[in-house]
Z-matrix of the N, CA and C atoms (Angstrom, degrees):
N
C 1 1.457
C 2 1.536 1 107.53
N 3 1.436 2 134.30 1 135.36
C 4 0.874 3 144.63 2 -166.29
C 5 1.470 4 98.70 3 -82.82
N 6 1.662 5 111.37 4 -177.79
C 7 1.309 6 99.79 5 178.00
C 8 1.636 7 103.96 6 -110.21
N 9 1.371 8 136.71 7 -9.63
C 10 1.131 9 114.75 8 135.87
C 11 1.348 10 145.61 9 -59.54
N 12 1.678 11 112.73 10 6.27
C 13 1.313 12 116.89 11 -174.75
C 14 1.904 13 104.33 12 -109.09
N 15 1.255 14 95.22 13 -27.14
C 16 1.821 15 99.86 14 168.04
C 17 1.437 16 108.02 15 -75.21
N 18 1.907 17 130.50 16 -29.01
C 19 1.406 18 111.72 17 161.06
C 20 1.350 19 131.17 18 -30.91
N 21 1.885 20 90.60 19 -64.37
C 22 1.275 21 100.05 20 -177.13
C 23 1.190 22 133.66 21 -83.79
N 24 1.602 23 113.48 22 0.10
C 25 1.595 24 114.01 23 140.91
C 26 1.450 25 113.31 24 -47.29
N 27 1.829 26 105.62 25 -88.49
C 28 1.334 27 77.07 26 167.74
C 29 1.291 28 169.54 27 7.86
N 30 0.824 29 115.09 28 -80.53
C 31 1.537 30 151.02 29 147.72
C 32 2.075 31 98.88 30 -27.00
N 33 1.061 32 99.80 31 -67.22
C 34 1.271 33 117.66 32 -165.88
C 35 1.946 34 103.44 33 -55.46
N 36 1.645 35 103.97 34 -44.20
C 37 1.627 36 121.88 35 -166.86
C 38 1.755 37 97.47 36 -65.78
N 39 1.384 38 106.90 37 -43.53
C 40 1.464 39 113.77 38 -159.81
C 41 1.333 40 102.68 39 -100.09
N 42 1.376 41 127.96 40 -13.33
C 43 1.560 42 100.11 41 150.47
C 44 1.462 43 135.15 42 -96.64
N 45 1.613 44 121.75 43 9.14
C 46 0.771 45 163.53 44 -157.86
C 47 1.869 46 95.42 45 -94.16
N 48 1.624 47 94.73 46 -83.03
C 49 1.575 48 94.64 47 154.43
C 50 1.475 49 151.07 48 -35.72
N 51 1.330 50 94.54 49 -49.48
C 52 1.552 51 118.05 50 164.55
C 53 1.584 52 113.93 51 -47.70
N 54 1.528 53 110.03 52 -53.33
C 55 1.601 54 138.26 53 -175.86
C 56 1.402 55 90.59 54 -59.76
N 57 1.099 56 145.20 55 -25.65
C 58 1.551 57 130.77 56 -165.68
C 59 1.222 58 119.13 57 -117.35
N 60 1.813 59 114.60 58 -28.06
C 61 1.387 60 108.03 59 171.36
C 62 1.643 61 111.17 60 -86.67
N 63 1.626 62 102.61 61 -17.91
C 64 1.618 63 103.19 62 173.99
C 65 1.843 64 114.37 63 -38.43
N 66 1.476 65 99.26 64 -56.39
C 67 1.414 66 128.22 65 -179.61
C 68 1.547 67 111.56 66 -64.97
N 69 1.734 68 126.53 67 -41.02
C 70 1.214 69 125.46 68 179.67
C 71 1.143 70 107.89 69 -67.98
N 72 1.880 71 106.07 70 -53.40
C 73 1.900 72 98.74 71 -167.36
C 74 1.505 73 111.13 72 -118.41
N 75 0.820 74 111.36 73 -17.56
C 76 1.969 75 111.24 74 174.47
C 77 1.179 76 122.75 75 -88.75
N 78 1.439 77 119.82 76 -31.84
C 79 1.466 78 110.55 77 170.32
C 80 1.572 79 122.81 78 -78.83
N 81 1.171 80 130.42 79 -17.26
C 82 1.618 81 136.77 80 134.20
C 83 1.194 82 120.68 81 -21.11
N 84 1.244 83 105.12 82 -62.55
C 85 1.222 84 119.01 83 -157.51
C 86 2.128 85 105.43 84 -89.62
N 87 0.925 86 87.14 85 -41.17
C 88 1.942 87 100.04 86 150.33
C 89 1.216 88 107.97 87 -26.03
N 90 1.760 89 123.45 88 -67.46
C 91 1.273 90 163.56 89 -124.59
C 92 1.499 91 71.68 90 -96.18
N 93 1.066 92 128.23 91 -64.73
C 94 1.795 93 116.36 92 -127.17
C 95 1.723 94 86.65 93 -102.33
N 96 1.368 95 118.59 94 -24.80
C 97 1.471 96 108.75 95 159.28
C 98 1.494 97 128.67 96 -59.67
N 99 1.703 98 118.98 97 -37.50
C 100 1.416 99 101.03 98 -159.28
C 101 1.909 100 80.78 99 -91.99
N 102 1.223 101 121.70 100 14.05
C 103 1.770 102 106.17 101 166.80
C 104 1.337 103 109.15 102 -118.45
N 105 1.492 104 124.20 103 35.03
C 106 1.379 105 147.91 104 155.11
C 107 1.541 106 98.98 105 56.95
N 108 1.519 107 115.38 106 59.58
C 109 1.445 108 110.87 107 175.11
C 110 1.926 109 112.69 108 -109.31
N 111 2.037 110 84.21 109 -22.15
C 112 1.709 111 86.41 110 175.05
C 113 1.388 112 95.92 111 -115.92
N 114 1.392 113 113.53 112 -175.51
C 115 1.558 114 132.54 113 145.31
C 116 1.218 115 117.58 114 -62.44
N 117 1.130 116 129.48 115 137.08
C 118 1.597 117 121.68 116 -178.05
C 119 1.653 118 95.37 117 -71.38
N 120 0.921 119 137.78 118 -48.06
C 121 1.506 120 124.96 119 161.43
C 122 1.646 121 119.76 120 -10.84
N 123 1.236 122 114.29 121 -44.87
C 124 1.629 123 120.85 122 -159.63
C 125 1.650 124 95.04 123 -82.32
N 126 1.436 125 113.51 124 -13.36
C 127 1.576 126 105.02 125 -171.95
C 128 1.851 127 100.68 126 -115.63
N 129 1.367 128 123.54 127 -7.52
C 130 1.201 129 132.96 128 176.11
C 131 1.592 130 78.09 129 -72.74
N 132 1.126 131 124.10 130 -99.33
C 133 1.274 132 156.83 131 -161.90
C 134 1.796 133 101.40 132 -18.79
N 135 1.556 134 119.08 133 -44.30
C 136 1.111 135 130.87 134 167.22
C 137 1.747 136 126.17 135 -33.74
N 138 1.496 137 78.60 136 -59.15
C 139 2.290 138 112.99 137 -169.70
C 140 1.548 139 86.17 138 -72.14
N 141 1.109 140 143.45 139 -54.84
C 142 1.433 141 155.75 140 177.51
C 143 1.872 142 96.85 141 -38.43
N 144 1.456 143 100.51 142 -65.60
C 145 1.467 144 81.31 143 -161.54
C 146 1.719 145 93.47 144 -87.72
N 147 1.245 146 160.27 145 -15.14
C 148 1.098 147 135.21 146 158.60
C 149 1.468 148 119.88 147 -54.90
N 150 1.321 149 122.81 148 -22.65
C 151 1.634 150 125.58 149 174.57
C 152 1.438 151 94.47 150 -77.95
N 153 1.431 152 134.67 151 -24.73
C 154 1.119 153 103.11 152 177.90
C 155 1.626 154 122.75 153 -105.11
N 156 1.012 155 102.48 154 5.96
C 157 2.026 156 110.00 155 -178.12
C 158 1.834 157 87.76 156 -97.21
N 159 1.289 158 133.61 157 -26.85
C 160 1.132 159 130.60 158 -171.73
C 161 1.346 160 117.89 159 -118.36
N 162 1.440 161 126.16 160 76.18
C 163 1.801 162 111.07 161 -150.42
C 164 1.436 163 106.93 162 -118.58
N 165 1.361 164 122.94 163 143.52
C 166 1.354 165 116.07 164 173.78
C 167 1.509 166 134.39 165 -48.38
N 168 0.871 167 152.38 166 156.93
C 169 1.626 168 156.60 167 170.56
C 170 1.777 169 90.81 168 -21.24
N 171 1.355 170 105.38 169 158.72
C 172 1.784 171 103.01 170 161.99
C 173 1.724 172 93.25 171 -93.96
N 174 1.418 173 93.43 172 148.98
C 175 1.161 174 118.53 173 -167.10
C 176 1.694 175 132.44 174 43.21
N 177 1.210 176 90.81 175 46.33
C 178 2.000 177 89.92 176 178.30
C 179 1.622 178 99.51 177 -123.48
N 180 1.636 179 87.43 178 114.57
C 181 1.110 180 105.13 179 170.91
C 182 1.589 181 135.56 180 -81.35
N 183 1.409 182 135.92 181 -168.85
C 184 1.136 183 148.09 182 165.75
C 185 1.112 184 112.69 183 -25.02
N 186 1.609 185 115.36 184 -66.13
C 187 1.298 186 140.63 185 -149.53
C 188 2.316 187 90.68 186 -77.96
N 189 1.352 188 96.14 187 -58.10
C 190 1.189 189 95.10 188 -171.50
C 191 1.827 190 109.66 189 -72.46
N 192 1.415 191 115.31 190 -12.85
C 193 1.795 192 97.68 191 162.93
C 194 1.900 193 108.90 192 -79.63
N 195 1.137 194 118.48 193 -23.52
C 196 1.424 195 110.79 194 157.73
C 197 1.077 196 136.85 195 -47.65
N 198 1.682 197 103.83 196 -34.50
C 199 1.903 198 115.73 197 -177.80
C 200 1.705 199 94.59 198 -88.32
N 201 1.214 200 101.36 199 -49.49
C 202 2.024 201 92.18 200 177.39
C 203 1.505 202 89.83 201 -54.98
N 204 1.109 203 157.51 202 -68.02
C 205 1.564 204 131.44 203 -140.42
C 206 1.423 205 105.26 204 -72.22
N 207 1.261 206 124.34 205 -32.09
C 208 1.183 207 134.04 206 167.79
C 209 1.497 208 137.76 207 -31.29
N 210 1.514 209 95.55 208 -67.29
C 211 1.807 210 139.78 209 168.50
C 212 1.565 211 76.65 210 -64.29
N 213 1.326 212 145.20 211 -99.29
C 214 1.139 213 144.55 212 -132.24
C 215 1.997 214 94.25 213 -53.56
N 216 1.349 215 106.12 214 -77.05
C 217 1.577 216 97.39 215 176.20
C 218 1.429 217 125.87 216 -53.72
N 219 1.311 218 124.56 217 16.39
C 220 1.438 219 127.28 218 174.35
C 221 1.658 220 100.88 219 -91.34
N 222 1.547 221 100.26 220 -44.97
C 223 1.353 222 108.29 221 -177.29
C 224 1.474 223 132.81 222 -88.72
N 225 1.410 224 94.32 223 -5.31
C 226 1.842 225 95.93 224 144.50
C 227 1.513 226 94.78 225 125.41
N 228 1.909 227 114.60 226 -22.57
C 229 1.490 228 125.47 227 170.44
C 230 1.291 229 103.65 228 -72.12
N 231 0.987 230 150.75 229 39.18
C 232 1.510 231 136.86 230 126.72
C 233 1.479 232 122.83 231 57.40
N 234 1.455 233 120.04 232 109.27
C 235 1.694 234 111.50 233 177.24
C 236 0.823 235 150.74 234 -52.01
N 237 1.301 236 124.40 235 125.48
C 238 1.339 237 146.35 236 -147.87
C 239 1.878 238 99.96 237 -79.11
N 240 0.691 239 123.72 238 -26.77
C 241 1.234 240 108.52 239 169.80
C 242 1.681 241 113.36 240 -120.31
């Protein structure tokens, strides 16, 4: 595996992750903000710490999550966003 191809593993694991706790613990909590039960703080604060237990490659930018979605739909895994 090359080492642009373990990025976009990477890349691939942690947004993958992201995609599921977004849905487990932040979008609840989304929920319980726009019916004024939290501070919108408590659900900022949420997305914050899942971006950070789950973080992209260091330094992969814009340009390079375009080429991972790319590489990924070339190879039959299909884009992630």
């Amino acid at each position: 595996m090359t080492e642009t191809e373990l990025k976009y593993q990477q890349y691939h694991t942690a947004f993958k992750l992201r995609q599921y706790f977004y849905k487990k613990e932040a979008d609840p909590l989304f929920l319980k903000y726009q019916r004024e039960e939290i501070e919108k703080q408590v659900w900022l604060d949420k997305i914050a710490e899942i971006k950070t237990k789950h973080p992209y490659p260091n330094g992969f930018s814009d340009q390079d999550k375009i080429d991972a979605n790319n590489h990924f739909e070339e190879q039959g895994i299909g884009r992630l966003a």
